[in-house]
C-alpha positions as CSV (number, residue, x, y, z in Angstrom):
1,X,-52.2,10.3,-7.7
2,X,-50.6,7.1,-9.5
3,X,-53.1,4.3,-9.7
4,X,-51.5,1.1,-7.5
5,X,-51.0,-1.0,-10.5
6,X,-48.7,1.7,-12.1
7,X,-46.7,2.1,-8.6
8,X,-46.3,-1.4,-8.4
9,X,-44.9,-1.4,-12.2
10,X,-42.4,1.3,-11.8
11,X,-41.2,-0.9,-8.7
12,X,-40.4,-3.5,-10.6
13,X,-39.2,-1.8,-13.7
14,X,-35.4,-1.7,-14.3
15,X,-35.4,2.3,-13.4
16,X,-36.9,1.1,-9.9
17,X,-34.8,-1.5,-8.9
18,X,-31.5,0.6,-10.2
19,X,-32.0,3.0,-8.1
20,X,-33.1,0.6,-5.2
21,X,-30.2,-1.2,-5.4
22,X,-27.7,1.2,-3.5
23,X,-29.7,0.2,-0.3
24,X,-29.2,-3.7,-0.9
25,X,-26.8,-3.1,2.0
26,X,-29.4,-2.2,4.7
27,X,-29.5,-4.4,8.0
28,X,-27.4,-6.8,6.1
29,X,-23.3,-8.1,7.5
30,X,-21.0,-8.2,5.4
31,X,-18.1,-11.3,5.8
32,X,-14.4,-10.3,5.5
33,X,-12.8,-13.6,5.2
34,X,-8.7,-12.6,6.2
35,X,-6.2,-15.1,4.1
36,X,-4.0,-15.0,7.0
37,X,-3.9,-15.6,10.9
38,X,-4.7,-13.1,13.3
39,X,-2.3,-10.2,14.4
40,X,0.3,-9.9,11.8
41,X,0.6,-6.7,9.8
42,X,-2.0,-8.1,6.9
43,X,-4.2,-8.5,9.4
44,X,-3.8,-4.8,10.9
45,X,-3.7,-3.1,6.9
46,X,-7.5,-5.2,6.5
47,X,-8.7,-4.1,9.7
48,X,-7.9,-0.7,9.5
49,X,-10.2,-0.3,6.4
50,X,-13.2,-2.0,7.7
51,X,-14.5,0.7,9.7
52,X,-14.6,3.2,6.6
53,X,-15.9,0.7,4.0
54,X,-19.1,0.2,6.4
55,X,-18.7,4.0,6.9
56,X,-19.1,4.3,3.2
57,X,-21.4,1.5,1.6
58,X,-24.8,2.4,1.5
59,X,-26.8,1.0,4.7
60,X,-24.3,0.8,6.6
61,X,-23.9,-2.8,6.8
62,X,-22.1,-4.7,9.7
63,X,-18.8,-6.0,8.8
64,X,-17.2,-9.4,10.9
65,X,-14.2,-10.3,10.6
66,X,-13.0,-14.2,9.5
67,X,-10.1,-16.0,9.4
68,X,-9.0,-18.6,7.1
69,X,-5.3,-19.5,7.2
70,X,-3.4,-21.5,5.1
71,X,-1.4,-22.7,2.1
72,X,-0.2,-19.0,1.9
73,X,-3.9,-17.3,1.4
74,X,-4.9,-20.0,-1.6
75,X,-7.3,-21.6,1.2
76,X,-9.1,-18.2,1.3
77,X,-8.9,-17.6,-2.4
78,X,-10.0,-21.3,-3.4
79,X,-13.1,-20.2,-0.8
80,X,-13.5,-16.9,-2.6
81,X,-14.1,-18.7,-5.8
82,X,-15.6,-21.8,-5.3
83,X,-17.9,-21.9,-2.2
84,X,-18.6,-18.3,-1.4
85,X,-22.2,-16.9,-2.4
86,X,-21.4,-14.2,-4.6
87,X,-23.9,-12.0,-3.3
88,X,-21.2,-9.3,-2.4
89,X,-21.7,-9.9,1.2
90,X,-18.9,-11.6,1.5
91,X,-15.0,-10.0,0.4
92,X,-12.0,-11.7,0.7
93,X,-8.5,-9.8,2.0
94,X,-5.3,-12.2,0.7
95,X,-2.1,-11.5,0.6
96,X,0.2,-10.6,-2.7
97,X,1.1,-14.6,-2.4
98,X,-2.4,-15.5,-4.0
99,X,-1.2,-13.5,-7.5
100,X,1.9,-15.6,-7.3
101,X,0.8,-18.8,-7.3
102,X,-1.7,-18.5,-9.4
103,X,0.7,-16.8,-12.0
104,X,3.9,-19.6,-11.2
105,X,1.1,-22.6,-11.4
106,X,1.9,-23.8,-8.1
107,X,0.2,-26.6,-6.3
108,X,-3.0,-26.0,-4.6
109,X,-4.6,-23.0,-6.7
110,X,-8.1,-23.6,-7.8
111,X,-9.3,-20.1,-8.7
112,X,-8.8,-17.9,-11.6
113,X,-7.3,-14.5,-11.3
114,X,-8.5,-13.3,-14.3
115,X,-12.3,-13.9,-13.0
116,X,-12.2,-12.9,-9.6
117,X,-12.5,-9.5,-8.8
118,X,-9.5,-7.3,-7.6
119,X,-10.9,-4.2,-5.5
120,X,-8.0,-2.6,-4.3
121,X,-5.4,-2.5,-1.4
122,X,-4.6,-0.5,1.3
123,X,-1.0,-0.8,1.0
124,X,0.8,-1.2,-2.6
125,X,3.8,0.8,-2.6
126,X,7.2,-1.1,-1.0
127,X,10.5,0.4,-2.6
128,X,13.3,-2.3,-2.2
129,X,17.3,-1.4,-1.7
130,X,20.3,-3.4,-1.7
131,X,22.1,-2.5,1.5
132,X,25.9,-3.3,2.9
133,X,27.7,-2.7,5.8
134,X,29.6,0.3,6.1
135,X,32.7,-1.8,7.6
136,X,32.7,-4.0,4.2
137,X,34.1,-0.8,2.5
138,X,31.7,-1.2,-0.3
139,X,30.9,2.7,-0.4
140,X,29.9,3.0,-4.2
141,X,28.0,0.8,-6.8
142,X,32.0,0.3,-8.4
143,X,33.5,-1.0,-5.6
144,X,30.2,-3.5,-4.7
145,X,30.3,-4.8,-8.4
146,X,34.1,-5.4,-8.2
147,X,33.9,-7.5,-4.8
148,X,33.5,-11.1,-5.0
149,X,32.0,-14.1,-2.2
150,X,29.4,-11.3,-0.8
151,X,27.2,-12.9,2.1
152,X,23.6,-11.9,1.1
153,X,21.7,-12.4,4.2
154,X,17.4,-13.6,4.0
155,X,15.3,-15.0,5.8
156,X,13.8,-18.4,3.5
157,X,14.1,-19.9,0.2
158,X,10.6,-18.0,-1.6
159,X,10.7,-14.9,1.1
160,X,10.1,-11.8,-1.2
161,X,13.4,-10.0,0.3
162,X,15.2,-13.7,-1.1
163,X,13.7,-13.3,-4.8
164,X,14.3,-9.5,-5.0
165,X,17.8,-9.4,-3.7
166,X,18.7,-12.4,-6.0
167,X,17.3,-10.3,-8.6
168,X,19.2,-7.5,-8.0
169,X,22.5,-9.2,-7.5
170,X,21.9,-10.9,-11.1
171,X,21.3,-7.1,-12.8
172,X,23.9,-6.0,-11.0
173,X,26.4,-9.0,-12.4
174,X,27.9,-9.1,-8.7
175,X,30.2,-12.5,-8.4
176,X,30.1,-15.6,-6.7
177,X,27.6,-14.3,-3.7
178,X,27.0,-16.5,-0.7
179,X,23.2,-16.5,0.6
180,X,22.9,-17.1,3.6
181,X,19.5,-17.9,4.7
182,X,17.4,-18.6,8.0
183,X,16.9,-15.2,9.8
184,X,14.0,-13.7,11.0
185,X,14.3,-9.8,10.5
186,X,15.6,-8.7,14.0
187,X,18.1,-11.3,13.7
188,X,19.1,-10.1,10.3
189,X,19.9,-7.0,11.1
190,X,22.1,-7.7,14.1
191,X,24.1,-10.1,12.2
192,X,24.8,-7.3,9.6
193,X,25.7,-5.0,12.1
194,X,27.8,-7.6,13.6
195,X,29.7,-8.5,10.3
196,X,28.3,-12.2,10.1
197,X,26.6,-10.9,7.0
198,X,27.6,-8.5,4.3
199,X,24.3,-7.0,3.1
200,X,21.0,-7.8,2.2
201,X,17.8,-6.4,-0.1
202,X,15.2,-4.8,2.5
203,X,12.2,-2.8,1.8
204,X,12.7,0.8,2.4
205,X,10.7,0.4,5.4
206,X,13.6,-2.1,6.5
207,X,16.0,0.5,6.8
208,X,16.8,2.0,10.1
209,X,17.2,6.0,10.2
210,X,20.1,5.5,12.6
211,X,21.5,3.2,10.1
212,X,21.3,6.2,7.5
213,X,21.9,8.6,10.6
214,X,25.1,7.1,11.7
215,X,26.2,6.1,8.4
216,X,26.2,2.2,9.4
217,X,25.3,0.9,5.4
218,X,25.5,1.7,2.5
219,X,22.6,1.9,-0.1
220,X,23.3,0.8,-3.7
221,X,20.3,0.4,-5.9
222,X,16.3,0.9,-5.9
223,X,13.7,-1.0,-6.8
224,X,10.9,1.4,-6.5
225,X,7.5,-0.3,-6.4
226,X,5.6,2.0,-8.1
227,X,8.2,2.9,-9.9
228,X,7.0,6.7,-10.6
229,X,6.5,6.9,-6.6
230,X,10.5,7.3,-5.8
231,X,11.5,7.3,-2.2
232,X,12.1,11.1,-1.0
233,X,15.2,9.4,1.3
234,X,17.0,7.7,-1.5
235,X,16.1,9.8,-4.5
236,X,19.8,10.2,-5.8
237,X,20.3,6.2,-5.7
238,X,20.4,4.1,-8.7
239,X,17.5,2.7,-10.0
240,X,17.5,-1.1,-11.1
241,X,14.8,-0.5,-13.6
242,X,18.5,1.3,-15.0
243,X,20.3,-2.0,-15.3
244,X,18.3,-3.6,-17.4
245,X,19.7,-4.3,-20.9
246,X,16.9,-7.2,-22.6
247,X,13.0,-7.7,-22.8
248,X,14.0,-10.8,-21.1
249,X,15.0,-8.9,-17.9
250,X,12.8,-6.4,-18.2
251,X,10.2,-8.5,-18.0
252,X,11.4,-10.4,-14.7
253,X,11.5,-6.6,-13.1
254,X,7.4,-6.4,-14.4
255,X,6.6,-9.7,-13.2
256,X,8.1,-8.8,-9.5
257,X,7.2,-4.6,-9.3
258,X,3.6,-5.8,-10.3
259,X,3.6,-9.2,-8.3
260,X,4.5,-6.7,-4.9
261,X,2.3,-3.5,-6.6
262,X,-0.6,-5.9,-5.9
263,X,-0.5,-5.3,-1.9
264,X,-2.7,-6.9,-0.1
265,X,-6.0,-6.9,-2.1
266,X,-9.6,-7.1,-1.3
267,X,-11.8,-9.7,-3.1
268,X,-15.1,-10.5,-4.7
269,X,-16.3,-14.0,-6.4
270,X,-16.3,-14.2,-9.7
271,X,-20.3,-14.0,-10.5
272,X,-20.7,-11.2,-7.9
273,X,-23.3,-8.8,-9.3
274,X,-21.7,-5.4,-11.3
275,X,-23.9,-3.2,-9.3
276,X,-22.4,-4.9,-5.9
277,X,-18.9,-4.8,-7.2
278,X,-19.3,-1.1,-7.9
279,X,-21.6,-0.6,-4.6
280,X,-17.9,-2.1,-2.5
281,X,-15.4,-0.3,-5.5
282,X,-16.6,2.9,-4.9
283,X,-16.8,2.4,-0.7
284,X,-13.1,1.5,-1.2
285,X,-12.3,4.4,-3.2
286,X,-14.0,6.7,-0.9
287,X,-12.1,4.7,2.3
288,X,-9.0,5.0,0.6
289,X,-8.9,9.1,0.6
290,X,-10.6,9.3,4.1
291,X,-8.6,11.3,6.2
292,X,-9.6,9.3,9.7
293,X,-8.4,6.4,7.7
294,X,-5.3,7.5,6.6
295,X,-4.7,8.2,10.5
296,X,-6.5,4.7,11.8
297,X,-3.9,2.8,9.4
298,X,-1.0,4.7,11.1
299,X,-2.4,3.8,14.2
300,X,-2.8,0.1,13.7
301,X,-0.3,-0.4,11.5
302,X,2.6,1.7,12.7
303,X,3.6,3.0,8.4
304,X,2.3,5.0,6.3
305,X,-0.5,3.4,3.3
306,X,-0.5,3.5,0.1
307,X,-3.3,2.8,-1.3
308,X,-4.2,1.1,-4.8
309,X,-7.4,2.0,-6.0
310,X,-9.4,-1.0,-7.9
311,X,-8.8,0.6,-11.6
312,X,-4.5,0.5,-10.6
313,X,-5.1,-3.5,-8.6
314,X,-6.9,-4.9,-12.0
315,X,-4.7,-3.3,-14.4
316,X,-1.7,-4.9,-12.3
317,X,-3.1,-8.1,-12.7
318,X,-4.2,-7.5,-16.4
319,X,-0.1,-6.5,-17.3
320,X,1.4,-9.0,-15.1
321,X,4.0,-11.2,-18.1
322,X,2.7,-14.7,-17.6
323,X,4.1,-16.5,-21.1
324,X,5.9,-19.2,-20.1
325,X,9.6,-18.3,-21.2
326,X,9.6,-15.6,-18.3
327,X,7.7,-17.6,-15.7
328,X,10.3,-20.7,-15.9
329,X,13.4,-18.1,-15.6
330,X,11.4,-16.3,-12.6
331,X,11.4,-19.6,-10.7
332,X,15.1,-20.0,-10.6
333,X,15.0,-16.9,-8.5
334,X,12.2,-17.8,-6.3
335,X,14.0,-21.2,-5.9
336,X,17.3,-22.6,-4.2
337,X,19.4,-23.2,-7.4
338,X,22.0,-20.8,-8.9
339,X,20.8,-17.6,-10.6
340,X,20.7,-18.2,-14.2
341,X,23.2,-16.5,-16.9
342,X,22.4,-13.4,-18.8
C-alpha cells in the first residue's frame, strides 16, 4: 500500500495532472459566444454542433449559448481576444467576415488571427456559378464572353455574391457589365426570371432545381470552394481556377476560395491552454463525423454540412496571401469602383 506522502506526490507530479486533465470539464459550462444575432443560418450551423461537442468533451460540460452582434462578428472576436478568460470555457462561433477584416485591415479589428485559435467549422464548402437567364440567349461560355452591357444582379456593395461575381466577370474578360445592386435573394431571383436582370454569381445552393429542371438559366463557370470537392450537378462546367493566366490572379482566386473555405469557425483565446485546445479539437473532430449530427444539421439548417476539421481551418488561415500588392487589388472588388485591368 503507497505511503500517503508518495500518493500525494504522484498527484501532483506532471503524469498525474496529465492524465487528470481530460476531466477539467466536469460540472463546469462552457460559454458559446455567437458573432451574430439570433436565428439566421450562422446561428442554426453553431447550434446544431453544440449538442455533440458536450456529447463529446470529457465531463460532459453544460454549454449556453451567447450573443454578441455587431461590426460583422469583430465585436465577438475583439471579446475572444481581449476580455475572454482563456480557460477554454468559453469558444467563440464568428462568421468568415472576421478572417476578412482582419486580412483587408479594416476598421475596428483588434485581434490577431494568427494567435487565436481556429478549431474548425461545421460548414466550409460553398461552390459559386455564374448564372444567366435562359431568355438572354447566352447558352455557351462564347456567346456570354461576346455580349456586352450584362446586368449582374447582387444584393450590396461587400456581399460575398458582389466580390465573387465581380471576380468572375474580370477572369472571364466579359465587357462593360452593369451591376445592379440592392436585392435581397428572393427578390433577386424574381427579377432574373422576370428579365430586369441578366444574371448573377450564386452559391450552388442558390440555384433552384427547377431552374436546372426547366432549363430557365444557364450555368457558365465554377468556383468550387474546396476546389477538389466539385459539385456532382455541375461537374462538366468550366472551372474559373481554369481562367487564370498570372500569380497575380491566381492569388485573388486563393485569397477568396480560402477567405469562404474558412466557414463559420469556432474559436479559442489566444493563451488558452494546449491541453484545453486539444480537449475541444478533438470533441469537434469527433462531432464533426457524428452521424446524429450530420442529421441534426439537416434538421436545423435545411443543407447539407461540410465540415472543416481544425488541421484544414488553421492551414486556411496559415495560406491565406496577405502581402500587400494582392490585398489593395482585392479591395477594388470588394468595393464600388470599376474592376481593375489585367
Amino acid at each position: 500500500m503507497l505511503k500517503p506522502f508518495v500518493l500525494v506526490a504522484l498527484l501532483l507530479s506532471p503524469f498525474g495532472s496529465v492524465h487528470a486533465q481530460p476531466n477539467f470539464y466536469h460540472g463546469k459550462t462552457v460559454t458559446l459566444i455567437h458573432g451574430r444575432s439570433v436565428g439566421g443560418s450562422g446561428d442554426y450551423r453553431a447550434r446544431s454542433v453544440g449538442p455533440f461537442l458536450q456529447k463529446h468533451i470529457s465531463g460532459n460540460p453544460t454549454i449556453v449559448h451567447e450573443y454578441m452582434d455587431g461590426a460583422g462578428g469583430r465585436k465577438a472576436a475583439n471579446h475572444i481576444f481581449n476580455a475572454a478568460r482563456p480557460d477554454g470555457l468559453t469558444i467563440g462561433s464568428v462568421g468568415s467576415g472576421v478572417v476578412v477584416s482582419a486580412v483587408l485591415g479594416e476598421t475596428g479589428v483588434q485581434y490577431d488571427i494568427d494567435k487565436l485559435h481556429f478549431m474548425g467549422t461545421p460548414y466550409s464548402g460553398s461552390h459559386y456559378v455564374l448564372i444567366t437567364r435562359r431568355e438572354a440567349g447566352l447558352t455557351t461560355l462564347d456567346k456570354l464572353r461576346q455580349a456586352t452591357g450584362l446586368r449582374i444582379g447582387s444584393q450590396a456593395v461587400g456581399h460575398s455574391n458582389y466580390t465573387v461575381g465581380r471576380i468572375m466577370t474580370w477572369l472571364l474578360g466579359l465587357k462593360d457589365i452593369k451591376e445592379v445592386i440592392g436585392f435581397t435573394n428572393p427578390e433577386r431571383r424574381a427579377a432574373l426570371i422576370r428579365g430586369e436582370i441578366d444574371g448573377y454569381a450564386v452559391s450552388d445552393s442558390g440555384v433552384l432545381p427547377e431552374w436546372l429542371e426547366k432549363s430557365l438559366v444557364d450555368v457558365h463557370v465554377l468556383f468550387a470552394v474546396p476546389r477538389e470537392n466539385k459539385h456532382p450537378h455541375f461537374f462538366n462546367v468550366a472551372e474559373l481556377d481554369g481562367f487564370v493566366k498570372s500569380e497575380r490572379e491566381r492569388k485573388i482566386v486563393t485569397l477568396y476560395r480560402n477567405f469562404s473555405l474558412t466557414g463559420s469557425p469556432f474559436i479559442l483565446p489566444p493563451a488558452t491552454p494546449k491541453d484545453r485546445v486539444e480537449i475541444i479539437k478533438e470533441a469537434l473532430r469527433k462531432s464533426f463525423k457524428d452521424p446524429a449530427f450530420l442529421q441534426e444539421y439537416r434538421k436545423l439548417v435545411g443543407d447539407e454540412p461540410s465540415p472543416l476539421m481544425p488541421e484544414e481551418n488553421e492551414r486556411a488561415i496559415r495560406e491565406l496571401p496577405r502581402d500587400r500588392e494582392t490585398v489593395e487589388l482585392y479591395k477594388k472588388f470588394v468595393g464600388p469602383g470599376p474592376l481593375p485591368p489585367r
